[in-house]
C-alpha positions in Angstrom: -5.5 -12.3 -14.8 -5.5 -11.2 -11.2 -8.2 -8.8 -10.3 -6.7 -6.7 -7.7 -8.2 -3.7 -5.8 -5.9 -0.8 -4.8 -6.8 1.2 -2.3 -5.1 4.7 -2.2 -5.0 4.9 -5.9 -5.4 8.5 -6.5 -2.1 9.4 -4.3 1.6 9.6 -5.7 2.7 5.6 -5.0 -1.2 4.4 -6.2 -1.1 6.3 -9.6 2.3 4.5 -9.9 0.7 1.1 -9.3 -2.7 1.2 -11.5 -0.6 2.9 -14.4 2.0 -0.4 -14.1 -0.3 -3.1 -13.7 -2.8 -1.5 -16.6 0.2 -2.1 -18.6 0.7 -5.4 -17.3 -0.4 -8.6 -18.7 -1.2 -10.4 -15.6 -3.3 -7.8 -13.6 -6.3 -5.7 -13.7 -6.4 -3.1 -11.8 -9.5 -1.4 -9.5 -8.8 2.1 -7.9 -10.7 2.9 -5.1 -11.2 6.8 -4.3 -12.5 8.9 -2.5 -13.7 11.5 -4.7 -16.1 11.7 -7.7 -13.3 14.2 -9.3 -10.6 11.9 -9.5 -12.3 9.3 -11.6 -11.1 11.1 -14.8 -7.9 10.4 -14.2 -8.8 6.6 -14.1 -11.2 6.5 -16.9 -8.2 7.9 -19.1 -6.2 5.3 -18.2 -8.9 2.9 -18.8 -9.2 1.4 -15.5 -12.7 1.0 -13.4 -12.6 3.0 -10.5 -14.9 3.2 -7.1 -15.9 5.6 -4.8 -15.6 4.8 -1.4 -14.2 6.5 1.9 -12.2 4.8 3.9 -14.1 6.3 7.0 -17.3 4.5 6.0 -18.2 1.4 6.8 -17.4 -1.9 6.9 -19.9 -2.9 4.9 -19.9 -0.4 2.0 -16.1 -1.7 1.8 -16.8 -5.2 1.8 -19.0 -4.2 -1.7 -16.3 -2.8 -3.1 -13.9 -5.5 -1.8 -15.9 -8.2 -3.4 -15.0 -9.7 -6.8 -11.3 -9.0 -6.6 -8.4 -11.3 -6.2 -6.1 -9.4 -3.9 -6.1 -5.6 -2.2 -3.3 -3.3 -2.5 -3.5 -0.7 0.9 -1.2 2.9 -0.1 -4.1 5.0 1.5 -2.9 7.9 3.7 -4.7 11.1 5.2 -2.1 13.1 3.6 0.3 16.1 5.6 -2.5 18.2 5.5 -4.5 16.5 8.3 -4.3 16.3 11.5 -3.8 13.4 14.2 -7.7 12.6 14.0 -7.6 11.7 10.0 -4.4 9.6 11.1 -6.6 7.8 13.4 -9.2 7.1 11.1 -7.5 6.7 7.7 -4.4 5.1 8.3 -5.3 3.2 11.1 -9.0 2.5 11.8 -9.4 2.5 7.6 -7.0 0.1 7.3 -8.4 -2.1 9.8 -11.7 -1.6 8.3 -10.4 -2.4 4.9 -8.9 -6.0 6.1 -12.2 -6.9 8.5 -14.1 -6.3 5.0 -11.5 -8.3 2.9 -12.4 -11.1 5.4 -16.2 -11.0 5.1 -15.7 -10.7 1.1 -13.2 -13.7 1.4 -10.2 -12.0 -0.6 -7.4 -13.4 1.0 -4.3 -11.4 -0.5 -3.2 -8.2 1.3 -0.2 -5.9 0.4 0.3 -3.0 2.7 2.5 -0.3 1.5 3.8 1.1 5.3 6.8 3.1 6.5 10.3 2.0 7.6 10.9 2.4 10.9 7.3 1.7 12.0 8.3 -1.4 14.3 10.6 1.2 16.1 9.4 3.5 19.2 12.8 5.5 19.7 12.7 6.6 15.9 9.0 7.6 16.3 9.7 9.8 19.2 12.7 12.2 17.0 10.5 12.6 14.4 8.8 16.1 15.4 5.0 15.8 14.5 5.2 12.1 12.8 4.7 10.1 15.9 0.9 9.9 14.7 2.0 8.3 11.9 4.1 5.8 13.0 1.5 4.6 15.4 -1.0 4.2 12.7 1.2 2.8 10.6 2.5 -0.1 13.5 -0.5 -0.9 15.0 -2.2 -1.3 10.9 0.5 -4.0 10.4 0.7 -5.3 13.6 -3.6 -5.8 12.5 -2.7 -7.2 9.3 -0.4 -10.0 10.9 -2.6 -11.1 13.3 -6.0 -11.2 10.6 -5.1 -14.3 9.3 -5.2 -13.1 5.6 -2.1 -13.7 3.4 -0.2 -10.4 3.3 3.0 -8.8 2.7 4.1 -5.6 4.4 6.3 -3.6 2.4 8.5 -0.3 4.5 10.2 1.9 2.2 12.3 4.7 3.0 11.9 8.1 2.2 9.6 8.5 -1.2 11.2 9.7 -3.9 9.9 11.3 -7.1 12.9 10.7 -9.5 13.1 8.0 -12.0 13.0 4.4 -10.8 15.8 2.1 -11.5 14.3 -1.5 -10.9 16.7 -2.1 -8.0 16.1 -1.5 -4.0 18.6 -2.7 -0.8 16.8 -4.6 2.5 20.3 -5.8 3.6 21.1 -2.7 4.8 18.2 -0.5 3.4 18.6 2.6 6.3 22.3 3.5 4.9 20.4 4.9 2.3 18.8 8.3 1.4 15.4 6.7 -0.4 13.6 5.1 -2.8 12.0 6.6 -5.7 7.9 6.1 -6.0 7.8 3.8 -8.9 10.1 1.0 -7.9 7.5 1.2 -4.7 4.8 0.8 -6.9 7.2 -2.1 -8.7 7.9 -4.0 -5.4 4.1 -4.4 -5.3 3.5 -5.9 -8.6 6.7 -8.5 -7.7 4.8 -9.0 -4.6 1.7 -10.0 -5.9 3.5 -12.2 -8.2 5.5 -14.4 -5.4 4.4 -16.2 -3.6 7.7 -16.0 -1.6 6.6 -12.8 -0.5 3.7 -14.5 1.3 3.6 -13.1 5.1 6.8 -11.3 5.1 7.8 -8.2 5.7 10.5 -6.3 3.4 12.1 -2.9 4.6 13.6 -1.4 1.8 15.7 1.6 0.4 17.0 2.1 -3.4 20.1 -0.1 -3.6 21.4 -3.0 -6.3 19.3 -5.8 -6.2 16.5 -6.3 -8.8 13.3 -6.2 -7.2 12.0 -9.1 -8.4 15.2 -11.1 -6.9 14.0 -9.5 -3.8 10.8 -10.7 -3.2 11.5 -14.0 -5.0 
């Protein structure tokens, strides 16, 4: 059973993941939050949940780190926020997150990160995003160079419509998105390859089974 800590697990692709892999034989799942007030929704599910903010330190993360088998990173600062919490969640947290993974000597790393994010002209036609997408670049450009055993994964646009078990990285920006859960799916397969072991797949919804994917 692998012990794996996901980080982000209160936001629409995290709630996807702990519900799938607390249904799953071959995980158990950690969310870390941010907020006292979203435990309920963990202890419902059954699942042991912490409280920690990605903007503190190094060390309170490596605490929460330690113990687990593998991290899953779908943190974000959300729309809401401005270029500062960009800064300091998706970027500087995520940094954080694999210096502490490091010290705690977890190994196994699965970013969830953006298509597109290896791509400077996209960034600058996407009017208020560019923050983003540098956050989101430099995090994996991090994650490559840590030395820890990772896999990046770039979906499309997020969708919330049913998933259908199938996504496209032939040709994954001919299509329109990919819905949340077969995100959350593409991790589990992931974690389960070890194909997937410092790769990066870019992905849209599309005909392949996921698991064939990342295989």
């Amino acid at each position: 059973m692998k012990k794996v800590l996901i980080i982000g697990a209160n936001g629409k692709v995290g709630k996807h993941i702990t519900k799938k892999m607390k249904e799953a034989d071959d995980f158990t799942p950690t969310a870390l939050i941010r907020k006292e007030e979203q435990k309920s929704h963990f202890d419902d599910l059954g699942v042991d949940s912490k409280v920690v903010s990605l903007e503190d330190s190094v060390d309170k993360l490596k605490e929460a780190i330690t113990g687990h088998d593998a991290i899953v990173f779908t943190a974000g600062s959300g729309g809401n926020t401005g270029s500062d919490k960009t800064l300091t969640v998706d970027l500087d947290g995520a940094v954080k997150t694999m210096e502490a993974a490091k010290y705690a000597g977890v190994d196994r790393y699965v970013m969830v990160s953006a298509m597109m994010a290896d791509n400077r002209e996209v960034w600058e036609k996407l009017d208020g995003m560019k923050p983003y997408y540098v956050a989101k670049h430099y995090a994996d450009q991090f994650l490559k160079s840590s030395g820890l055993n990772y896999t990046i994964l770039r979906p499309g646009l997020l969708l919330d419509e049913e998933g259908t078990g199938k996504i496209d990285i032939e040709n994954p920006a001919s299509k329109k998105g990919v819905p949340r859960e077969d995100v959350a799916a593409t991790v589990l397969a992931s974690l389960r390859s070890d194909n997937s072991n410092n790769k990066i797949f870019e992905f849209n919804t599309g005909d392949t089974e996921i698991e064939r994917v990342v295989s």
